[in-house]
C-alpha distance (Angstrom), angle and dihedral (degrees) to the residues before:
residue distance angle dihedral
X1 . . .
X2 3.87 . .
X3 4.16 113.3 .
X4 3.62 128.3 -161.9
X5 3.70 144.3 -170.9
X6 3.62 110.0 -135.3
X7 4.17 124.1 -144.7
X8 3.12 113.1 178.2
X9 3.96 150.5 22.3
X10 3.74 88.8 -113.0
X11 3.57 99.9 44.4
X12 3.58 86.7 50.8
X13 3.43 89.7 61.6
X14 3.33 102.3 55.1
X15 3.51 95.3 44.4
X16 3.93 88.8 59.1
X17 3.66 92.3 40.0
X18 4.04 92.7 41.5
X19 3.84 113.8 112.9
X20 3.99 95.3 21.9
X21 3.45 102.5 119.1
X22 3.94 113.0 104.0
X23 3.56 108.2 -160.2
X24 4.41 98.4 -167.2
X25 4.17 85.4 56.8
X26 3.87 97.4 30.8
X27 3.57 94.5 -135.8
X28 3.39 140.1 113.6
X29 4.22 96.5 -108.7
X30 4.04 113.8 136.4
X31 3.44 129.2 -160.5
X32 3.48 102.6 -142.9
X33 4.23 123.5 105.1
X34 3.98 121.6 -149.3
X35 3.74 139.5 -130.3
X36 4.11 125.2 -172.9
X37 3.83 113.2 -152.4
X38 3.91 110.2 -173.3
X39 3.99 93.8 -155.1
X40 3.88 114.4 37.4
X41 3.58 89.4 -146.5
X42 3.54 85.6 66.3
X43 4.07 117.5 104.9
X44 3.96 134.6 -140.9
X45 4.01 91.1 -105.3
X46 3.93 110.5 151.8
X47 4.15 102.1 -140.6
X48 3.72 85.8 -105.3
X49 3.62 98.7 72.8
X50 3.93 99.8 19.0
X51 3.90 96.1 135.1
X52 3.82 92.2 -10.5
X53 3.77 93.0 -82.2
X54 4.06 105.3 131.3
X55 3.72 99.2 23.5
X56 4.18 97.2 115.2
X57 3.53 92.5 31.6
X58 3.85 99.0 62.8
X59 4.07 96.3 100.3
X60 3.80 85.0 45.3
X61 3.57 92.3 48.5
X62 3.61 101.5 44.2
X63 3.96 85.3 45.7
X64 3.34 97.6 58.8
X65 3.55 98.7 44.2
X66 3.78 91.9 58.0
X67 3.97 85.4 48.9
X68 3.40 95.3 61.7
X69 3.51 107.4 30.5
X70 3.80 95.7 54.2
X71 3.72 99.4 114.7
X72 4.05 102.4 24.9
X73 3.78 101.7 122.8
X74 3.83 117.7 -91.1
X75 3.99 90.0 29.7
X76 4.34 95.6 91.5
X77 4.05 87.9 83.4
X78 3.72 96.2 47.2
X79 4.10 99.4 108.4
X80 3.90 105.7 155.3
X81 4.28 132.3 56.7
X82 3.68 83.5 -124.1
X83 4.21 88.6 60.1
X84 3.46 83.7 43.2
X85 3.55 94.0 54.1
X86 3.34 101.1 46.1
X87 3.75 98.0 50.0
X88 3.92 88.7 46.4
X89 4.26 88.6 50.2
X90 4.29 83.1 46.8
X91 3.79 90.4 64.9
X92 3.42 95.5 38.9
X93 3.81 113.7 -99.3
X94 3.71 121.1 148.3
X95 3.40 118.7 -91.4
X96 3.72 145.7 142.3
X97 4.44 90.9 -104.0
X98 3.61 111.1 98.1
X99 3.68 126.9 -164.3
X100 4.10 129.3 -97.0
X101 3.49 139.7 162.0
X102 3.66 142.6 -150.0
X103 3.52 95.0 -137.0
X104 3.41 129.0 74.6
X105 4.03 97.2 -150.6
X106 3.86 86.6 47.7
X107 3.94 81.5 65.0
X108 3.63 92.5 43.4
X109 4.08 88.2 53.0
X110 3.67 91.3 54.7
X111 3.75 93.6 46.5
X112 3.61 89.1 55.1
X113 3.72 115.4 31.6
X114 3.48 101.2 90.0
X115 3.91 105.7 71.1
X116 4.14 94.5 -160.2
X117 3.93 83.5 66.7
X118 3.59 90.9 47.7
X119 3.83 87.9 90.1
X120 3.79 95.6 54.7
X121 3.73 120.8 69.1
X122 3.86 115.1 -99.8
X123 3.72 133.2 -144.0
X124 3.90 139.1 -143.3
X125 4.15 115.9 -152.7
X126 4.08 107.0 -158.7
X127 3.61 110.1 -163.7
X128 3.94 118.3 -174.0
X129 3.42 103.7 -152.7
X130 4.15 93.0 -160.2
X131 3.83 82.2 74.7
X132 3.82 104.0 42.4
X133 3.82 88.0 43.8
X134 3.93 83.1 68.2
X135 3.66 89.0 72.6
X136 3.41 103.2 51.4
X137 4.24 119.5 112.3
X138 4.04 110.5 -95.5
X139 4.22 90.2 -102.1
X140 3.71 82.4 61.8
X141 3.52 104.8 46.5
X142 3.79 90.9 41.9
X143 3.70 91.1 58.2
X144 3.66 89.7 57.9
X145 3.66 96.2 60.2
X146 3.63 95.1 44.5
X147 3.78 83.9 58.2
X148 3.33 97.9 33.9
X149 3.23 87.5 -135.2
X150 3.95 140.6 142.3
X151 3.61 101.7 -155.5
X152 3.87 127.3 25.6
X153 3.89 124.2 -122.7
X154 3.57 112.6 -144.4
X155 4.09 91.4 -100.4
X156 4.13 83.9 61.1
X157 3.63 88.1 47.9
X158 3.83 99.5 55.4
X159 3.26 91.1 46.1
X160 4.04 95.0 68.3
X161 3.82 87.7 23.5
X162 3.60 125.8 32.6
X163 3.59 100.6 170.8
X164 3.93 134.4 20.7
X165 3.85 99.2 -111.3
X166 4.11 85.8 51.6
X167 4.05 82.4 50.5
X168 4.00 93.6 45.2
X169 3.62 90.7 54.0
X170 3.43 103.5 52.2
X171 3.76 94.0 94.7
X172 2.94 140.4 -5.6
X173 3.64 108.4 -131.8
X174 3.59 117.2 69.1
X175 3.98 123.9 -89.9
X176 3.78 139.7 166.5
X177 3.36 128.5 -143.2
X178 4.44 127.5 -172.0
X179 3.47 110.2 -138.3
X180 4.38 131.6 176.7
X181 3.54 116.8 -117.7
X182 4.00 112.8 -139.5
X183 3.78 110.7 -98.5
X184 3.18 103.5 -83.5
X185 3.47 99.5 168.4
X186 4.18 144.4 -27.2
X187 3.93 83.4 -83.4
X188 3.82 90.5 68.9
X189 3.65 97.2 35.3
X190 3.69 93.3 55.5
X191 3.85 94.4 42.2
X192 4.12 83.1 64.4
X193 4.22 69.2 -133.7
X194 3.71 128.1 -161.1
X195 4.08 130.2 159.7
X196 3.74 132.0 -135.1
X197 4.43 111.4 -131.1
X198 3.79 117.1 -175.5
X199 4.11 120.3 -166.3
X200 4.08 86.6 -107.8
X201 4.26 137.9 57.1
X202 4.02 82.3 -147.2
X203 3.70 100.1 45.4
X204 3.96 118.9 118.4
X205 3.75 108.5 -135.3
X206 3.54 80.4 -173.9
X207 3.64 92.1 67.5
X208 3.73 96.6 41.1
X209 3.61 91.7 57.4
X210 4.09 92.9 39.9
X211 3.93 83.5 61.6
X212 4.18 96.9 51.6
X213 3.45 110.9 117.0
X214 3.98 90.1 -170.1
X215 3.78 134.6 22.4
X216 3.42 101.1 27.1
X217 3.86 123.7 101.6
X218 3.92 137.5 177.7
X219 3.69 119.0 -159.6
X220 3.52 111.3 -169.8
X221 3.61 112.6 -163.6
X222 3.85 119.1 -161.5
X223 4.06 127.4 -115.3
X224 4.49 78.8 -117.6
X225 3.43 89.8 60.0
X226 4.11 109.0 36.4
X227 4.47 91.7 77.5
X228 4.27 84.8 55.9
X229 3.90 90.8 46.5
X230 3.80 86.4 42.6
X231 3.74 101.2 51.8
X232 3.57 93.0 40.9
X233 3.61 95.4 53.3
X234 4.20 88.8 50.5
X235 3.97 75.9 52.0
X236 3.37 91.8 59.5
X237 3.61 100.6 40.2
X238 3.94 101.3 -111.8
X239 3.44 93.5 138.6
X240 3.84 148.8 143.2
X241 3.81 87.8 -107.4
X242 3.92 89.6 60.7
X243 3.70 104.9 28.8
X244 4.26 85.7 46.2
X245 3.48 106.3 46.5
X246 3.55 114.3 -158.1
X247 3.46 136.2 37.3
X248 3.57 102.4 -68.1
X249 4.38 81.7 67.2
X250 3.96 97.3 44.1
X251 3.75 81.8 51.5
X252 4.12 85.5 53.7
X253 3.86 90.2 45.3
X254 3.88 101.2 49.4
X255 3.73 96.2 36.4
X256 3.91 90.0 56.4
X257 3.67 95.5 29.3
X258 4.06 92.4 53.2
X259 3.65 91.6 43.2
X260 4.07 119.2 106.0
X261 3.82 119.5 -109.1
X262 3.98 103.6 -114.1
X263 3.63 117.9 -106.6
């Protein structure tokens, strides 16, 4: 894994922009996915295995939640565990899914939205998901190319995996794999969402990434620098009030946007 100390706004830019270019389409389209921490010293821990505390009860969990959501409105199209677990991660449930994004300045957002981090340095993970994709057990890869895909969608993933024991034992070393959760809403659409799965409820991704030699990046981005990254993302309007829509996000965006900067 390659660290670095960020400076500056525009140097964070073109570290987060750096590699994009894709010479066979001629465009400008990376292959890399995003995730804003708010405290460096923060780790990748999906809320299933933060401090060890949900790890047995996933099945329970996830069994549960499909018990007693059956019926809430939005729920009758749901067909696969892996729509199941991404609406259950959405509201905030633990399990082993942890949140990405496609965009860079969604990361940024999330790095800086809560202003009692904005004293602690902040870090940016960039995954590209050509190189973890390597990894992945022969099933897995093979789905891909029938797709011709990069990332799965949760309908690809059932299809090679219709249950999470059949998707724990597909290898026995660990991988990751990205995959787009249906639209369940504006929220996800916005977000330009995708979660992180790895073949394990106990497995660090943390560690997996620490041992990367290539395609994995961590920006960390200094307490100095988070209020210029922060006003010039409510410049550009990558905000609570867009990435939240509703009220209960423009109530996010003005209450933090209104507030005064500490002294």
């Amino acid at each position: 894994m390659q660290e670095q100390r960020v400076t500056t706004w525009l140097e964070l830019q073109d570290l987060l922009f750096g590699g994009s270019w894709n010479e066979p389409l001629g465009r400008f389209r990376t292959s890399f996915v995003f995730r804003g921490i708010p405290d460096a010293r923060q780790d990748l821990s999906a809320t299933l295995n933060r401090q060890g505390a949900f790890v047995r009860h996933e099945r329970d969990l996830l069994r549960a939640f499909r018990k007693y959501a059956r019926g809430v409105p939005g729920t009758a199209q749901l067909t696969s565990v892996w729509d199941w677990l991404a609406l259950a991660q959405h509201h905030g449930m633990p399990t082993r899914l942890l949140d990405w994004t496609f965009s860079p300045y969604v990361a940024l957002h999330f790095m800086t939205e809560r202003q009692d981090f904005l004293g602690e340095d902040g870090a940016i993970w960039c995954v590209d998901y050509h190189q973890t994709n390597q990894q992945l057990p022969q099933p897995l890869k093979a789905q891909l190319r029938l797709e011709g895909a990069d990332v799965f969608t949760a309908e690809m993933l059932a299809e090679v995996a219709a249950d999470l024991p059949t998707f724990d034992g597909m290898a026995k070393h660990p991988f990751v794999l990205f995959f787009e959760p249906p639209s369940l809403d504006a929220r996800i659409v916005n977000q330009f969402a995708l979660f992180s799965v790895m073949n394990g409820p106990d497995l660090s991704l943390n560690d997996f990434l620490g041992d990367q030699h290539q395609g994995v990046r961590r920006l960390i981005v200094p307490a100095s620098l988070k209020w210029e990254v922060r006003d010039k993302l409510d410049q550009a309007n990558i905000t609570e009030r867009v990435l939240f829509p509703g009220l209960d996000g423009l109530s996010r965006w003005l209450r933090r946007y209104y507030a005064p900067r500490p002294r």
